[in-house]
C-alpha positions in Angstrom: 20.8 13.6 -26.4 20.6 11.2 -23.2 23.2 9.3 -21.6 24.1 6.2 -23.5 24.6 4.2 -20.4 21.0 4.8 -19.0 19.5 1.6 -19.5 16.1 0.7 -21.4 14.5 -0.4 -17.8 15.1 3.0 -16.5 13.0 4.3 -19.4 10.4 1.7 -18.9 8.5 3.6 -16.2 8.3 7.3 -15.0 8.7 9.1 -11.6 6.1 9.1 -9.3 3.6 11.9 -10.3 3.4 12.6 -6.9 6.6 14.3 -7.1 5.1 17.2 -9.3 2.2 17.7 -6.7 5.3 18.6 -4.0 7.2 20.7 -7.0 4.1 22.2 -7.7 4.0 23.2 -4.1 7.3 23.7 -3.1 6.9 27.5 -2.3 4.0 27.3 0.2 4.7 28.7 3.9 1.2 26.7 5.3 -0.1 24.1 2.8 -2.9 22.0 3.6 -1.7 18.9 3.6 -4.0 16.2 2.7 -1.4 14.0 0.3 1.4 12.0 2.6 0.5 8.3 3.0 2.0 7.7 6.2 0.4 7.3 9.7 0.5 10.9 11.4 1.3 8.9 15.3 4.3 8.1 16.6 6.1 4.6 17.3 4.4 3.3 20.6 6.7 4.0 23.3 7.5 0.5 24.0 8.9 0.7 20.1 11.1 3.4 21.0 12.6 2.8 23.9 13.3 -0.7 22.1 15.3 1.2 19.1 16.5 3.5 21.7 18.6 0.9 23.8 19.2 -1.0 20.6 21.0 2.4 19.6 22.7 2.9 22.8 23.8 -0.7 23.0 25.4 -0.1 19.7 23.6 -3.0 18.1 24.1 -1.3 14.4 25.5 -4.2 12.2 23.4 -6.6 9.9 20.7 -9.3 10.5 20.6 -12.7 9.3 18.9 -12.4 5.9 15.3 -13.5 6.7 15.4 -11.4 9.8 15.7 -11.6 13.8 15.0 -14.7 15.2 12.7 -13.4 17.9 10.7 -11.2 15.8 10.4 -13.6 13.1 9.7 -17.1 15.4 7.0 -15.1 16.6 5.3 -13.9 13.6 5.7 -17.9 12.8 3.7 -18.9 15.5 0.9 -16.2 14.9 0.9 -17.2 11.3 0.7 -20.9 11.5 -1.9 -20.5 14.4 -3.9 -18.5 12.0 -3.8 -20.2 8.9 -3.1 -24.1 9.9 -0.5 -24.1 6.4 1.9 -26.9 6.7 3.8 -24.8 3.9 3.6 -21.3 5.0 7.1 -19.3 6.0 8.1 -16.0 7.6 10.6 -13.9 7.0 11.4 -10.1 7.7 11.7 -8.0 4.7 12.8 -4.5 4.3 9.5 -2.8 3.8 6.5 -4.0 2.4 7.6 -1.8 -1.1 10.9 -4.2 -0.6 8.6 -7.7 0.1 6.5 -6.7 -3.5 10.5 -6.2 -5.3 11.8 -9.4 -4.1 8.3 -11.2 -5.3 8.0 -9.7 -8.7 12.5 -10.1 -9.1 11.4 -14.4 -8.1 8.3 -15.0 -10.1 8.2 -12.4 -13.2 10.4 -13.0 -16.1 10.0 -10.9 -19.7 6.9 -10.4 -20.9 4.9 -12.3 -18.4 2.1 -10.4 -16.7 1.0 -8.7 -13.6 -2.6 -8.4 -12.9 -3.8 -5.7 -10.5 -6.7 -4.0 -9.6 -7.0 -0.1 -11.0 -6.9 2.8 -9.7 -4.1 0.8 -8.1 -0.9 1.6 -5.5 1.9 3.5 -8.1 4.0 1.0 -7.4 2.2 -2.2 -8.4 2.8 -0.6 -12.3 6.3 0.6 -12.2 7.7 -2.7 -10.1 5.8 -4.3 -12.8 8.2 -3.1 -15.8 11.0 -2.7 -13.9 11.3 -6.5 -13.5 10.1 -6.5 -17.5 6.6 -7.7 -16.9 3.5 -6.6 -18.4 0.9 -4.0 -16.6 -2.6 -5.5 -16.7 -4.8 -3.3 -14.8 -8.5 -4.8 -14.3 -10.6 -0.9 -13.8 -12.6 -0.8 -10.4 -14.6 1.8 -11.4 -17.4 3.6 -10.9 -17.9 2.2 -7.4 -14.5 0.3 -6.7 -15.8 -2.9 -6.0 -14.0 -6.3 -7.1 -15.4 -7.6 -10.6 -14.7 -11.4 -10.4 -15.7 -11.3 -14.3 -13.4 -8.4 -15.6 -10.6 -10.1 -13.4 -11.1 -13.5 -14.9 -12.0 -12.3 -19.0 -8.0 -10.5 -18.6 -6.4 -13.9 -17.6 -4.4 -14.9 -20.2 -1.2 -18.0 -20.5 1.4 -15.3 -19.8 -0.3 -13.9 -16.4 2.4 -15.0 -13.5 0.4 -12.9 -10.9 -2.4 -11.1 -9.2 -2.4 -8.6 -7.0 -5.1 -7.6 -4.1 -4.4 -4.6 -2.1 -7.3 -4.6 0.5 -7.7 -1.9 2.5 -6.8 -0.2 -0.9 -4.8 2.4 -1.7 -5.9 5.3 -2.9 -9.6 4.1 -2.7 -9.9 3.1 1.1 -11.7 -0.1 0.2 -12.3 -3.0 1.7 -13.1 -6.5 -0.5 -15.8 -8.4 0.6 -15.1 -12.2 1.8 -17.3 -13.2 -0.9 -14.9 -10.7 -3.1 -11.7 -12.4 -0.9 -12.9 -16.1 -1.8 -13.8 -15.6 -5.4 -10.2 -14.3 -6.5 -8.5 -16.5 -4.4 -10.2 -19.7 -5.9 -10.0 -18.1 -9.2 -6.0 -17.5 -8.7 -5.6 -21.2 -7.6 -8.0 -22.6 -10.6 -5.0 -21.4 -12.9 -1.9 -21.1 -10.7 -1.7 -17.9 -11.1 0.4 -16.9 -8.1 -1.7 -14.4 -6.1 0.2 -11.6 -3.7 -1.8 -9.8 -1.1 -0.8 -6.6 0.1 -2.3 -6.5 3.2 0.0 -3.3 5.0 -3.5 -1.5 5.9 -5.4 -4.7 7.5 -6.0 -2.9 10.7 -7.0 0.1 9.8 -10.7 -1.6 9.0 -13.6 0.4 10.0 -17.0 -0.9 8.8 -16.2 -4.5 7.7 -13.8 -7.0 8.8 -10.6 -7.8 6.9 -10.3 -11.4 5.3 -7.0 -12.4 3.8 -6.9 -14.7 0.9 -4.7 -17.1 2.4 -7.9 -18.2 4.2 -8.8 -19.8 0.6 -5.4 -20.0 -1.0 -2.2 -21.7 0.1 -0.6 -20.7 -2.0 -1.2 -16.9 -1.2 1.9 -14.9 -0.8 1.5 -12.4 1.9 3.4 -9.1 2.3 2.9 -7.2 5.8 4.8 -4.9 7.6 4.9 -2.4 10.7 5.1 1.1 8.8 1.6 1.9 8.6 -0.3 0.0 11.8 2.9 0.8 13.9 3.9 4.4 12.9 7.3 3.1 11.5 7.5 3.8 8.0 11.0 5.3 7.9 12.1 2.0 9.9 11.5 -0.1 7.1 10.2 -3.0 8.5 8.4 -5.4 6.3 6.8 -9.2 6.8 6.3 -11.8 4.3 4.6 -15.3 4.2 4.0 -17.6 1.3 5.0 -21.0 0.5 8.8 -22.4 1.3 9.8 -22.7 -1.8 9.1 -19.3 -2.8 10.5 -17.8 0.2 13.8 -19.3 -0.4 14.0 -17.4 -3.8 12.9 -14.1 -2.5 15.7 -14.4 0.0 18.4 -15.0 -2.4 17.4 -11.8 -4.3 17.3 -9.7 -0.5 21.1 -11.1 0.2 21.9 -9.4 -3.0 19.8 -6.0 -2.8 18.7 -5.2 0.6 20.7 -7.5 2.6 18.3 -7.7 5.5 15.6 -5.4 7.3 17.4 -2.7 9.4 18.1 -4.2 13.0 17.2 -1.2 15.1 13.5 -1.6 13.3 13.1 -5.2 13.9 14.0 -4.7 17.4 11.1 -2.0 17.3 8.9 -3.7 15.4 9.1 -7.4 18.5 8.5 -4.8 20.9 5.2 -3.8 19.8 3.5 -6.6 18.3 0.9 -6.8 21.1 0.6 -2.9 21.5 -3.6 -2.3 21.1 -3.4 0.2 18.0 -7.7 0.6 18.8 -7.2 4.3 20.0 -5.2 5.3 16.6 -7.9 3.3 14.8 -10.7 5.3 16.1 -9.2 7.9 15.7 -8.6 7.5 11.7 -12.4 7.0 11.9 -13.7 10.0 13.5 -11.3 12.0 10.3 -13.1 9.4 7.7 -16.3 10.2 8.9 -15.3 14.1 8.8 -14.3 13.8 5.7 -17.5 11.9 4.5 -19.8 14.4 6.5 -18.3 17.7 5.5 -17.9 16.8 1.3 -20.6 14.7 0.3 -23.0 17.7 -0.4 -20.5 18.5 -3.4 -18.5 15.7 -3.7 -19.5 12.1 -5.2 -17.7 10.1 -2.8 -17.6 5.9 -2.8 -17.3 5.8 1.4 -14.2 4.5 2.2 -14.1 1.4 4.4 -10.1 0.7 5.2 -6.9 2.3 4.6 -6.6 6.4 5.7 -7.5 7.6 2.0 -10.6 8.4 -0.1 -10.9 8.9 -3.6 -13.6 11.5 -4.5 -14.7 11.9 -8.5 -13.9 15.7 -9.1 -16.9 18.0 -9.3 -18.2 19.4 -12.2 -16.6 21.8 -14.6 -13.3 20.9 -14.3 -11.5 18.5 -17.4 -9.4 16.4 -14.9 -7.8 16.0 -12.1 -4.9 17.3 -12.4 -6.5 20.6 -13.5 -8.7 20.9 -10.2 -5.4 19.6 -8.1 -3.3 22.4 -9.6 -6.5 25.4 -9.1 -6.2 23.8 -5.6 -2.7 24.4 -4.5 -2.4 28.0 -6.7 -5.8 28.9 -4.8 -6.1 27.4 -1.4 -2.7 25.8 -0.7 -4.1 22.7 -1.0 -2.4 19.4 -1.3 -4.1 16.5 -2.7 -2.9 13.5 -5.3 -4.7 13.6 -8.8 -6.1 9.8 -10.3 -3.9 9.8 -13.2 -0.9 9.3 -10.3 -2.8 5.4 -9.5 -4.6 5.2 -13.2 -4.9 5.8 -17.0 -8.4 7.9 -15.7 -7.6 11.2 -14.4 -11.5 12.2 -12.8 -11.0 11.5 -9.2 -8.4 12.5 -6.6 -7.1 11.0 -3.1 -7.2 12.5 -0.2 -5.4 11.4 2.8 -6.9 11.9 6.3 -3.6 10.7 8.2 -3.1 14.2 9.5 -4.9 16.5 12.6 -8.4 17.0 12.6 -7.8 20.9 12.4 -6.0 20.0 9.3 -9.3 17.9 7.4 -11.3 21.1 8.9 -9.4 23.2 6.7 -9.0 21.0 4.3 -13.1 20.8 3.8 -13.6 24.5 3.4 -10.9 24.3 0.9 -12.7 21.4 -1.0 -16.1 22.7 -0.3 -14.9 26.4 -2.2 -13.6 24.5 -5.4 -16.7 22.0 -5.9 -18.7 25.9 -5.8 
């Protein structure tokens, strides 16, 4: 018998299954570790020594709600420069996970629905029915490209919002601008509110990356510094949208988060003009590892953005999570199966955000299970 005080939202949505992948491999000595979805490379040293006298100075109490003036002004100027809105505002959020909260707590109410692309980030389906919405994933597959027709045939009265996560997690693609435009106009066509999760825009590696708010002013943006700035931990997030809306997301921050960590922000003005190229290149060279060393035995939808790739399993296993578990018992392996981002459990995501002596490893792992 549970707890009679646990409430009905907490039973609404389930732990990350990416907790049972570390449970699962809690007793390795040497796992290969192809599963964390954080940038492997440090804060830029500009970054730290910025959090490092901000530390020293003792500069430890709160921020004004919508963040530091000087990192937020900025972002202002680079943002209206950009997009030319005359209704577009910044503020700092904590996290980009924190950002997608405060948008779904301002604009979802019970029942209404969330679009959102599948196999999709885990969050966009638990935030979803934590806030009493609906799930409505639109599937991707077999190729993971954006369907403008399966997106529009799932529109109903009760959708509030869309959202696009592009680079995407766990697929590593990147929409198209003719992709971009479509959903955009369609979004606007019935004010549906449409969120972009753009925290992977600069790790891009064969296309460029268009936002929606090119098409859409009415596009609310969420950003942050943890991937393209190696600060995840900082919790350092950006959001843009329209005035209105912003106002409402900041009233539910002053009541949750309060504000964005000030030692972060302070990081995060630092190193806004840091070139990020080498790490980029970098990410690249493992992607094309990756792409070079598996696609005799894998089938693999090339991965465009993002530091992930979601491979279809090989034949003879059931699912994923089958050939995940023969992995780590066998080979020490650490990957994420599908049925973590989706209700289809034949692909798995690997993450090449670690050394390229770790993907090397990694391959011959991979390679031994697909035989």
């Amino acid at each position: 018998m549970g707890l009679r005080y646990i409430s009905k939202r907490a039973g609404s949505f389930e732990s990350s299954g990416i907790r049972r992948v570390f449970d699962l491999a809690a007793d390795l000595s040497d796992p290969i570790n192809l599963s964390i979805g954080q940038p492997d490379f440090d804060v830029p040293e500009v970054g730290r020594r910025a959090m490092l006298e901000a530390v020293n100075s003792r500069q430890s109490g709160y921020t004004p709600t919508q963040g530091l003036a000087q990192l937020r002004d900025e972002i202002q100027l680079r943002v209206d420069k950009q997009y030319g809105h005359s209704d577009r505002s910044v503020f700092i959020s904590s996290g980009t996970s924190g950002a997608l909260t405060l948008a779904l707590l301002a604009t979802v109410d019970a029942g209404d629905e969330v679009i959102f692309f599948e196999p999709y980030f885990v969050m966009y389906h638990a935030l979803t029915c934590m806030v009493g919405g609906l799930p409505v994933p639109v599937s991707t597959y077999p190729d993971f490209r954006y369907d403008i027709d399966r997106l529009a045939d799932v529109i109903t009265p009760r959708t509030k919002a869309i959202i696009l996560n592009s680079p995407a997690n766990p697929t590593g693609k990147l929409a198209t601008r003719a992709e971009i435009k479509a959903i955009a106009e369609l979004a606007a066509k019935h004010d549906i509110l449409l969120i972009s999760d753009e925290i992977y825009r600069t790790f891009c590696y064969d296309g460029e990356f268009v936002s929606p708010a090119e098409f859409n002013e009415r596009t609310l943006v969420l950003d942050g510094f943890s991937k393209s700035s190696g600060m995840p931990g900082w919790r350092v997030g950006v959001v843009h949208g329209q005035k209105e809306l912003v106002e409402q997301m900041l009233k539910f921050q002053q009541y949750t988060f309060v504000c964005a960590p000030r030692v972060g922000q302070l990081g995060a003005a630092a190193v806004l003009d840091v070139d990020m190229s080498e790490q980029i290149n970098s990410y690249r060279k493992r992607r094309d590892m990756l792409v070079e060393g598996l696609g005799n035995y894998y089938e693999i939808n090339k991965p465009e953005g993002a530091f992930y790739m979601f491979p279809k399993i090989p034949d003879g296993y059931k699912t994923a999570s089958e050939f995940v578990e023969r992995g780590i018992k066998e080979y020490s392996l650490l990957v994420i199966p599908g049925n973590v981002f989706s209700s289809v459990d034949t692909h798995f995501r690997i993450s090449y955000s670690t050394t390229e002596a770790n993907i090397l490893r990694g391959i011959d792992a991979l390679i031994k299970l697909a035989q």
